[in-house]
BAMIDO-30971 format. One record per atom (N, C-alpha, C): x, z, y; residue number from 1; residue in three letters. Coordinates in steps of 0.2 Angstrom, whole numbers, plus 5000, padded with zeros to 4 digits. Each point is the difference from the previous one (the first is absolute). Layout:
# BAMIDO-30971
   px   pz   py num residuo
    X    Z    Y NUM     ALA
...
//
This chain:
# BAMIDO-30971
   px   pz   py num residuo
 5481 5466 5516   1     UNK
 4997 5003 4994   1     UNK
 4993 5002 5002   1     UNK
 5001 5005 5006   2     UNK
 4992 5001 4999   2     UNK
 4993 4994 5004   2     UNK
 5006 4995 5003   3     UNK
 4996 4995 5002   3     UNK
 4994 4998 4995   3     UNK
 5005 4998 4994   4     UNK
 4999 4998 4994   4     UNK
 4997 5004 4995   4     UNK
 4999 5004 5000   5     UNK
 4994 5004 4998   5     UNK
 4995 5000 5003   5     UNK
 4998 5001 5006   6     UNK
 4996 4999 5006   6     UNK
 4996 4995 4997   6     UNK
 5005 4994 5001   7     UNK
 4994 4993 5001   7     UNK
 5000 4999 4991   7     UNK
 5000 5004 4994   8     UNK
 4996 5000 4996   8     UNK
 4998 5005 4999   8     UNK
 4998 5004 5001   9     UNK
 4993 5006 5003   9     UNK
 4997 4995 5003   9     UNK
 5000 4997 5006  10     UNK
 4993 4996 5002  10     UNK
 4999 4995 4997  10     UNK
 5000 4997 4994  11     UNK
 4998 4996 4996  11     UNK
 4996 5005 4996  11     UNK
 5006 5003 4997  12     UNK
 4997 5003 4993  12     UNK
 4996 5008 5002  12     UNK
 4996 5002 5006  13     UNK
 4999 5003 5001  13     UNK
 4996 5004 4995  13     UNK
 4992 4997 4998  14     UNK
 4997 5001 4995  14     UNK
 5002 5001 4994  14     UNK
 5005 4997 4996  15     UNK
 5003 5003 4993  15     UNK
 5002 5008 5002  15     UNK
 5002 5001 5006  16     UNK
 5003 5007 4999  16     UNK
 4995 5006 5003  16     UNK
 4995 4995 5002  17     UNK
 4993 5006 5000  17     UNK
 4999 5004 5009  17     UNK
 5004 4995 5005  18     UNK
 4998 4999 5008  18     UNK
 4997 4996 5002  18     UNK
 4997 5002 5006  19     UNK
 4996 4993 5003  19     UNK
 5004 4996 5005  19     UNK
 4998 4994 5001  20     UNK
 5005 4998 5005  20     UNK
 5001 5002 5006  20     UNK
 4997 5004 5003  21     UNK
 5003 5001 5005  21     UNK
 5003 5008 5000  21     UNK
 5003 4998 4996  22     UNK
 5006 5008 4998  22     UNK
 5004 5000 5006  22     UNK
 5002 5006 5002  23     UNK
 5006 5003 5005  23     UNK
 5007 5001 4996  23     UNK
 5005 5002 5005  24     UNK
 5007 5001 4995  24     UNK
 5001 5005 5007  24     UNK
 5002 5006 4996  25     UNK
 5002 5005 5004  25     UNK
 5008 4999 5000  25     UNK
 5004 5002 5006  26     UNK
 5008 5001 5001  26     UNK
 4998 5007 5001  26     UNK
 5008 5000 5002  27     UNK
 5003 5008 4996  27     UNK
 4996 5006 5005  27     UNK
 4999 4997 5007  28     UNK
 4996 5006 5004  28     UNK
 4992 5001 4995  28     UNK
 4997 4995 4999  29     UNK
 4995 5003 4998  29     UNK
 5001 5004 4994  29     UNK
 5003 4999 4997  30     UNK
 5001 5003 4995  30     UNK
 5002 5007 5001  30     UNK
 5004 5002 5002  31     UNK
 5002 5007 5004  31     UNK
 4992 5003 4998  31     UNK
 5000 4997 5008  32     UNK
 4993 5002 5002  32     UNK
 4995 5003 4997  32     UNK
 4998 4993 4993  33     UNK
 4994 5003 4995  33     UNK
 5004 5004 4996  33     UNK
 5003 5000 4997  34     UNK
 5003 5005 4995  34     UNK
 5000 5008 5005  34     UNK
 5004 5000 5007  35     UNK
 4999 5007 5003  35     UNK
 4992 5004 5000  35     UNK
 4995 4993 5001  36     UNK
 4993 5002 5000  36     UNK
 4995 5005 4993  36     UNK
 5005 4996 4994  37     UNK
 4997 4999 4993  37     UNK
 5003 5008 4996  37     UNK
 5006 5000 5005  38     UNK
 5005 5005 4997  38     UNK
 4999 5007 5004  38     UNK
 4996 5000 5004  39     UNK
 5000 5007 5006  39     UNK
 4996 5006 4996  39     UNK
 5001 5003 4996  40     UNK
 5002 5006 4998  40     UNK
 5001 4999 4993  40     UNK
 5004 4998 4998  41     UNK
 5001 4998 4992  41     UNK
 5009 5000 5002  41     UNK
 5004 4997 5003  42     UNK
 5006 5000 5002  42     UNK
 5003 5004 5007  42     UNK
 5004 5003 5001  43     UNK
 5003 5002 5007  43     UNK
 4998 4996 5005  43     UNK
 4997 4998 5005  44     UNK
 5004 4997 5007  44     UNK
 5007 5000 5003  44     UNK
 5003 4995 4994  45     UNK
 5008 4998 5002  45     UNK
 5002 4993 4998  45     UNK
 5003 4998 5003  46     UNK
 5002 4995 5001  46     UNK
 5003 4999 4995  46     UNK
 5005 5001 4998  47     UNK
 5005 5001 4994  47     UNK
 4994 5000 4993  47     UNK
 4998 5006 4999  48     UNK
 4996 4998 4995  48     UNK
 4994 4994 5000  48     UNK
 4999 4998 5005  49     UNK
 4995 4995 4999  49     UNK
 5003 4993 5001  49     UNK
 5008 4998 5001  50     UNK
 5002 4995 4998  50     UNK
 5001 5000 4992  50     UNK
 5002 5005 4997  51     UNK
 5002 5003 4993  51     UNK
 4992 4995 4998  51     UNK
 4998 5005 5002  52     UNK
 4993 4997 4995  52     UNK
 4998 4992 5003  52     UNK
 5000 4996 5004  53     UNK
 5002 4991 5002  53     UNK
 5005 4999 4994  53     UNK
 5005 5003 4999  54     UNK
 5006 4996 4997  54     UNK
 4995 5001 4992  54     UNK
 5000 5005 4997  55     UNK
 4998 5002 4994  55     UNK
 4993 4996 4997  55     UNK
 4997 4999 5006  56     UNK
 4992 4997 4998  56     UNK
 5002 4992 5001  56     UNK
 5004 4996 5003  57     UNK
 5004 4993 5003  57     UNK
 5007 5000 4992  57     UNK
 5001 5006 4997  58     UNK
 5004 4997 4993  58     UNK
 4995 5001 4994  58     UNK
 4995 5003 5003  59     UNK
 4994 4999 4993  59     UNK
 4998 4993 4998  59     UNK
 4999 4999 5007  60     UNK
 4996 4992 5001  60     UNK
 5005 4996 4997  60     UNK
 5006 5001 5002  61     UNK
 5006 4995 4998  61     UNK
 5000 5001 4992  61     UNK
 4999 5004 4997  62     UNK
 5003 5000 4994  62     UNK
 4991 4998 4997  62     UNK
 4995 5000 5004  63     UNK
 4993 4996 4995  63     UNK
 4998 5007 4999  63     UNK
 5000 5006 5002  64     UNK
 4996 5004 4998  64     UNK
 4996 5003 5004  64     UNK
 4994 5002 4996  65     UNK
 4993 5000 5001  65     UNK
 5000 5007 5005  65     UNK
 4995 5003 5002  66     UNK
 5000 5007 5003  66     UNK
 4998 5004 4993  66     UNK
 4996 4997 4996  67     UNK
 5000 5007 4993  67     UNK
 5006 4999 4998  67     UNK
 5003 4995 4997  68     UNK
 5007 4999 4998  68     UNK
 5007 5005 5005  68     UNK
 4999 5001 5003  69     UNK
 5003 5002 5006  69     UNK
 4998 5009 4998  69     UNK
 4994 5000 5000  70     UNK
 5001 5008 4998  70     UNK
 4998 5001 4995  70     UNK
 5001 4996 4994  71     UNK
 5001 5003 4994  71     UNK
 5007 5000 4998  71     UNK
 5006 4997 5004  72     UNK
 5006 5001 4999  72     UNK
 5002 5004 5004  72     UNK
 4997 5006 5005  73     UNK
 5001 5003 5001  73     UNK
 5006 5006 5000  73     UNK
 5004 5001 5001  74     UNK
 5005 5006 4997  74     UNK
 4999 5007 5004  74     UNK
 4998 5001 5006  75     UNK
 5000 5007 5003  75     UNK
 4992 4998 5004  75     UNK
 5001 5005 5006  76     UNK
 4994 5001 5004  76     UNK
 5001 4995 5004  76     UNK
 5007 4999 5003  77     UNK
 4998 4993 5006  77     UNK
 4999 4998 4998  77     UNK
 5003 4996 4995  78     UNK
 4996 4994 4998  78     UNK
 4993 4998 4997  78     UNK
 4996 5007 4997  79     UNK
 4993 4999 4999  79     UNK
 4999 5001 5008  79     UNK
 5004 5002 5005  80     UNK
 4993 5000 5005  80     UNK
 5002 4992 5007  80     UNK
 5006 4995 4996  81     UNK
 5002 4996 5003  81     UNK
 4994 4995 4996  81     UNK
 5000 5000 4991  82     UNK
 4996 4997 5001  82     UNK
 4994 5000 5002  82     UNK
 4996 5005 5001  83     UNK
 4992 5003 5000  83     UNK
 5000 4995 5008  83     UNK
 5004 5000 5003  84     UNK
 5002 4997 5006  84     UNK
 4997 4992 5000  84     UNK
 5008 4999 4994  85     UNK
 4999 4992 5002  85     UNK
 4994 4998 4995  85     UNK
 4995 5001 4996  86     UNK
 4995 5001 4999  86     UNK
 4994 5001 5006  86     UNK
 5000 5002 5004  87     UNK
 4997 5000 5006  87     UNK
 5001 4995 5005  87     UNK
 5005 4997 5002  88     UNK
 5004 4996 5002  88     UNK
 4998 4993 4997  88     UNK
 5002 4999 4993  89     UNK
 4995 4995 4996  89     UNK
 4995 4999 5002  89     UNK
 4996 5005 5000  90     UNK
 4992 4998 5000  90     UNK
 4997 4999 5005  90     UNK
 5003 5003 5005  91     UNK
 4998 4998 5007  91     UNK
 5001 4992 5001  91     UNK
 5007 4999 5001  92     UNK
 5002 4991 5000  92     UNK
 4998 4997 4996  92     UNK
 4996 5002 4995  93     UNK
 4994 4996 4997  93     UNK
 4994 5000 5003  93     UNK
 4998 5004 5002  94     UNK
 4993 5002 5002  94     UNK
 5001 4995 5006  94     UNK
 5004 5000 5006  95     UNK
 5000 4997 5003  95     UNK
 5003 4994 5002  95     UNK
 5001 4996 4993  96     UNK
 5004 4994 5000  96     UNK
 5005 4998 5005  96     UNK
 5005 5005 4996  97     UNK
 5007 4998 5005  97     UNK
 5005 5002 4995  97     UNK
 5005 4996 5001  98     UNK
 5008 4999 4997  98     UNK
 5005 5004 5002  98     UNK
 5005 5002 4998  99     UNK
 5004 5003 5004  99     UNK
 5007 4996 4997  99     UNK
 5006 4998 5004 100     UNK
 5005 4997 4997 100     UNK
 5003 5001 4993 100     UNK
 4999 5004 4997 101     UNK
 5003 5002 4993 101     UNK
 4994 4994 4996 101     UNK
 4994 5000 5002 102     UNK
 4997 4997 4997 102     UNK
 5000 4989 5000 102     UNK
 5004 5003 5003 103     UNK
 5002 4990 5002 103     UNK
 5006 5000 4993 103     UNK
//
């Protein structure tokens, strides 16, 4: 499946507003930036920073946006899970890269 996304992302790069030579991050990287992105805004824990991968990985899945994500909001994690993946958004735009959810 993600093959198969893959090789139409590099066809259809443009329509979706990357250049071609986009990156696809795996799940280390991803740790990674989100622990960078998130360093005083979340605990440093492990547990909550999978919590937040899983939560921002079923936003994607379900097609929602990061304003969409925090306007459905219901308590304070999850305004500051989205505040999150809204920063996480914008980075992997900024610097043209995919991350699995997005295949």
């Amino acid at each position: 499946f993600h093959t198969l996304g893959l090789d139409i992302i590099k066809r259809e790069f443009a329509a979706l507003g990357m250049k071609s030579n986009f990156s696809l991050f795996d799940d280390t990287d991803q740790v990674a930036l989100l622990k960078e992105l998130t360093e005083g805004l979340i605990e440093d824990d492990k547990l909550i920073l999978q919590q937040l991968i899983s939560t921002i990985s079923n936003w994607k899945n379900d097609l929602m946006t990061p304003a969409q994500a925090a306007a459905s909001a219901k308590g304070e994690r999850d305004r500051i899970f989205a505040h999150c993946y809204g920063l996480y958004d914008a980075h992997m735009k900024a610097c043209n890269v995919l991350d699995f959810d997005d295949l």
